[in-house]
C-alpha positions in Angstrom: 14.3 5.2 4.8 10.4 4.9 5.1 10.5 3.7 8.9 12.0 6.8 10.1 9.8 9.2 7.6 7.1 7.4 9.2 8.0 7.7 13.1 8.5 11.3 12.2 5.2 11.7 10.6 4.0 10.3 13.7 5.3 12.8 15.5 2.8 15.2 14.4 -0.5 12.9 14.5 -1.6 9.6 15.9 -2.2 7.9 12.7 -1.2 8.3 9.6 -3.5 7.6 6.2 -2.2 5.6 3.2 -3.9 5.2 -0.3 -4.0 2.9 -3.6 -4.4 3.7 -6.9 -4.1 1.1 -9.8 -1.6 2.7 -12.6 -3.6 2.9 -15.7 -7.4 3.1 -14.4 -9.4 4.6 -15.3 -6.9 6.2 -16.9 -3.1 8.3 -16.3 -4.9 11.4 -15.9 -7.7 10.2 -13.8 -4.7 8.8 -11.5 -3.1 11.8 -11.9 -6.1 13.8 -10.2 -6.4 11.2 -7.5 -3.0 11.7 -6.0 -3.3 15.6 -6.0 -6.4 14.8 -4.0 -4.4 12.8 -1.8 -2.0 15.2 -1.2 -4.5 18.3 -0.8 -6.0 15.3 2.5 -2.8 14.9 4.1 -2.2 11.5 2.9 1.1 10.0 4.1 1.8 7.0 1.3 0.7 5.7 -1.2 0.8 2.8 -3.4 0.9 2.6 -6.6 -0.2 -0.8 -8.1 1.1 -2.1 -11.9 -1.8 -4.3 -13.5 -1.5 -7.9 -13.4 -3.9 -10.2 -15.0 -4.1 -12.3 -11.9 -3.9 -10.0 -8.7 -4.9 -12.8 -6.3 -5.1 -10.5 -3.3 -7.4 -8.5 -4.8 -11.2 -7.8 -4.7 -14.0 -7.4 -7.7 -13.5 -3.3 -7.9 -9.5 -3.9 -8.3 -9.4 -7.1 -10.5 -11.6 -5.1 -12.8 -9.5 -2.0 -12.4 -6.4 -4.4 -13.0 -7.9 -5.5 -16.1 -9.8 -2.4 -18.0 -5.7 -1.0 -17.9 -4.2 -3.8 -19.1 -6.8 -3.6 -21.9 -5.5 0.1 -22.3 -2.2 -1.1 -22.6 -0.6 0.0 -20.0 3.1 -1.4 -19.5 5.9 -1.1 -17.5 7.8 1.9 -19.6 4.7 4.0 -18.6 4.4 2.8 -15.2 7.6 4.0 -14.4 7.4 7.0 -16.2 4.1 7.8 -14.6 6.3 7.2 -11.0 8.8 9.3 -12.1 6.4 12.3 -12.6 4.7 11.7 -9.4 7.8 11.7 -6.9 8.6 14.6 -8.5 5.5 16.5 -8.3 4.0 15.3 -4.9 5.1 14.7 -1.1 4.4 11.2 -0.1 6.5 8.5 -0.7 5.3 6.1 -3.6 5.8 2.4 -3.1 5.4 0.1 -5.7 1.9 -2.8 -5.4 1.7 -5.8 -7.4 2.9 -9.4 -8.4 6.0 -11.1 -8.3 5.2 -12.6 -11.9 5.9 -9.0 -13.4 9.0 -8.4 -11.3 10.4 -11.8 -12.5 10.2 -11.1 -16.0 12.0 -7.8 -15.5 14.7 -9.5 -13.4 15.0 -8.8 -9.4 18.0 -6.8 -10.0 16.9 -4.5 -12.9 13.4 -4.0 -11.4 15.1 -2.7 -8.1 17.0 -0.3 -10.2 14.5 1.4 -12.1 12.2 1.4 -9.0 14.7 3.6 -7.5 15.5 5.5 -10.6 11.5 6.1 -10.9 11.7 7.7 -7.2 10.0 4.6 -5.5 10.7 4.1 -1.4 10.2 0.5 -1.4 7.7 -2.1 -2.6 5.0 -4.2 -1.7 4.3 -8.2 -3.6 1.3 -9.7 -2.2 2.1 -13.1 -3.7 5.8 -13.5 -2.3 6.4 -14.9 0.7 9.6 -13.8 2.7 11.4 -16.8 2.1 11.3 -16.9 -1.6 11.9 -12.9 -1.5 15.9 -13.1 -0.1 17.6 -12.2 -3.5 15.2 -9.3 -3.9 14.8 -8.1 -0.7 18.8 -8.1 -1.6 19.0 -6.5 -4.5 16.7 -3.9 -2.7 18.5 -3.0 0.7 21.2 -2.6 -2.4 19.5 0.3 -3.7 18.2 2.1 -0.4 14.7 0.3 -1.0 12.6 -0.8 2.0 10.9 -4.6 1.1 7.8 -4.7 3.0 6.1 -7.5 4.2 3.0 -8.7 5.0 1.4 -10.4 8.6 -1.7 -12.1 8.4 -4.0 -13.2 11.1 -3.4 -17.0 10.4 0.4 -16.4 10.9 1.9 -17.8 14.4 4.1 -16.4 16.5 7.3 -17.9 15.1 6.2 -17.2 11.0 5.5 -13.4 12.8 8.9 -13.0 13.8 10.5 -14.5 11.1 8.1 -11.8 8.6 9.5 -9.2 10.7 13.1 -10.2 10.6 12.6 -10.0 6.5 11.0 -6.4 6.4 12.1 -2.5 6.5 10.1 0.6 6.7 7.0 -1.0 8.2 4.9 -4.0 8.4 1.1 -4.4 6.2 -1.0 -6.4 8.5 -3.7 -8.0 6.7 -6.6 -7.9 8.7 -8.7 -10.8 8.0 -8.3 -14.0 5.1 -9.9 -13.4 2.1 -8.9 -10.6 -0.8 -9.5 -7.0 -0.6 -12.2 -5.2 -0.6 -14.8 -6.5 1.7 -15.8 -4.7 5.0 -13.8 -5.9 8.1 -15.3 -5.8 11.3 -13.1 -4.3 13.6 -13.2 -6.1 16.7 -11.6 -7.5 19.7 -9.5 -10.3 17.3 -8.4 -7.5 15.3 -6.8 -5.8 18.1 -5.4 -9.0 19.8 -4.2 -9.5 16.6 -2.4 -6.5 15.7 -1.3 -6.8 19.6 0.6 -10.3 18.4 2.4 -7.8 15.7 3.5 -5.6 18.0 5.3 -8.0 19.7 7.1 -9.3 16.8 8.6 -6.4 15.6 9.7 -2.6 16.1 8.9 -1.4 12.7 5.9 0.3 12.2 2.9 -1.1 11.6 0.0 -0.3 8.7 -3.2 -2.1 8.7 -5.6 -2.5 5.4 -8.1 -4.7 3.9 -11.6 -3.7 4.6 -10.7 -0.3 5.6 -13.7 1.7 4.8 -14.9 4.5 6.9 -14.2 7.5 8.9 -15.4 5.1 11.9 -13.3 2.5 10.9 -9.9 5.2 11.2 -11.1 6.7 14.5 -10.9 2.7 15.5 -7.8 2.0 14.4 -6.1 5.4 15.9 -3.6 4.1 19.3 -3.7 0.6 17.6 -1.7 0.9 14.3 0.6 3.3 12.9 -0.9 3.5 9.3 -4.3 2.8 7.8 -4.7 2.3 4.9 -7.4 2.8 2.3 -7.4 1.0 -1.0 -10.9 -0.5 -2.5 -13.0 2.2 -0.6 -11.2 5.3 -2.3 -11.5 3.6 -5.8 -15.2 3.1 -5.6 -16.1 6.3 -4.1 -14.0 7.6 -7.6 -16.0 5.7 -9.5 -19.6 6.4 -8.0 -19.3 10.0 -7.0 -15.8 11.6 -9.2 -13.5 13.7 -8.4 -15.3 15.9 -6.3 -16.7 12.7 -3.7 -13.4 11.3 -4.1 -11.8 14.9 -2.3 -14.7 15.0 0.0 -14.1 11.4 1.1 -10.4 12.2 1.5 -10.7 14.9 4.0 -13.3 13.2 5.9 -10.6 10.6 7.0 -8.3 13.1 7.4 -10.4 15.0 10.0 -10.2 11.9 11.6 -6.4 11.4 12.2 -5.3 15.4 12.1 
């Protein structure tokens, strides 16, 4: 199960990175290059996002990513495929990102099956809240998968504890309202916040949305158990290729070795 890969990776360094690519953009080899990167930086998850016409959650650089692979076509045969390739190649666990929408039309049950056929740990669906998620989050404990769930900063103490009583493997803390993307200033309110999560639950807990910078990680390390990089890795792949993308890797990993 992801919670204790997690508390053992923790064993051998304060924080732990995890990274985002969207399946399909800018293209299956492209993300094939990224997670060898990943890999080469110590990187301890990763998500792997299936393209959705309306990613809500989600900021300019990945609602255009979402949509230049749909436009390629991408689908749901090749997104597992792609999966399956990937757990067998590299040594993170792969979760799968995206939209309730897609899992719907596939059917809770069948999705969970190929997920774990694909060599997925678990799954992440920005749009469902807990209480809708029950016959997943089912068919999921079913198949060994770990449903996680996501706290936000608007969330009180009771809807924190009833998140937490939902989730396995660890807890994604969004750290401010608003989509993905844009900086967040990591303050006090962050840390009283993420403070508020501890208290809710055991699991672990991963903190993303605005994550940027080296800085940013050396902030976050004795607060959270995961940080997690999404929109800043994309658009460092975009700007500066492969090459910037490595180089931006291992910069946050000097930070959390």
């Amino acid at each position: 199960m992801l919670e204790s890969y997690i508390k053992k990776q923790l064993q051998a360094r304060p924080l732990l990175l995890m990274t985002h690519a969207v399946v399909g953009y800018p293209s299956l080899a492209d993300n094939w290059r990224m997670l060898a990167c990943m890999q080469d930086a110590g990187v301890a998850l990763v998500e792997l996002q299936l393209p959705f016409s309306e990613p809500i959650a989600d900021g300019p650089t990945f609602v255009k990513a979402n949509q230049a692979a749909l436009r390629r076509g991408l689908h749901w045969d090749e997104y597992f495929d792609f999966m399956t390739k990937a757990a067998a190649e590299f040594n993170f666990p792969l979760l799968f990102m995206g939209y309730y929408n897609s899992v719907f039309c596939m059917g809770d049950a069948t999705f969970c099956t190929r997920l774990r056929a694909a060599g997925g740990r678990g799954y992440i669906i920005a749009d469902l809240p807990p209480e809708q998620a029950v016959v997943l989050d089912g068919h999921a404990r079913s198949q060994g998968l770990d449903p996680v769930h996501l706290m936000t900063p608007t969330n009180s103490p009771d809807r924190l504890a009833e998140i937490a009583g939902n989730a396995a493997g660890f807890i994604y803390c969004v750290a401010r309202k608003g989509v993905t993307g844009t900086k967040t200033t990591l303050d006090q309110s962050i840390i009283d916040y993420i403070g508020r999560c501890r208290q809710a639950t055991n699991l672990p807990l991963a903190l993303g949305f605005g994550i940027k910078t080296p800085e940013d990680i050396r902030m976050l390390r004795g607060h959270v158990d995961i940080a997690i990089i999404g929109t800043a890795c994309l658009e460092i792949w975009e700007q500066e290729g492969e090459s910037g993308f490595r180089k931006f890797l291992q910069s946050l990993w000097q930070v959390v070795k």
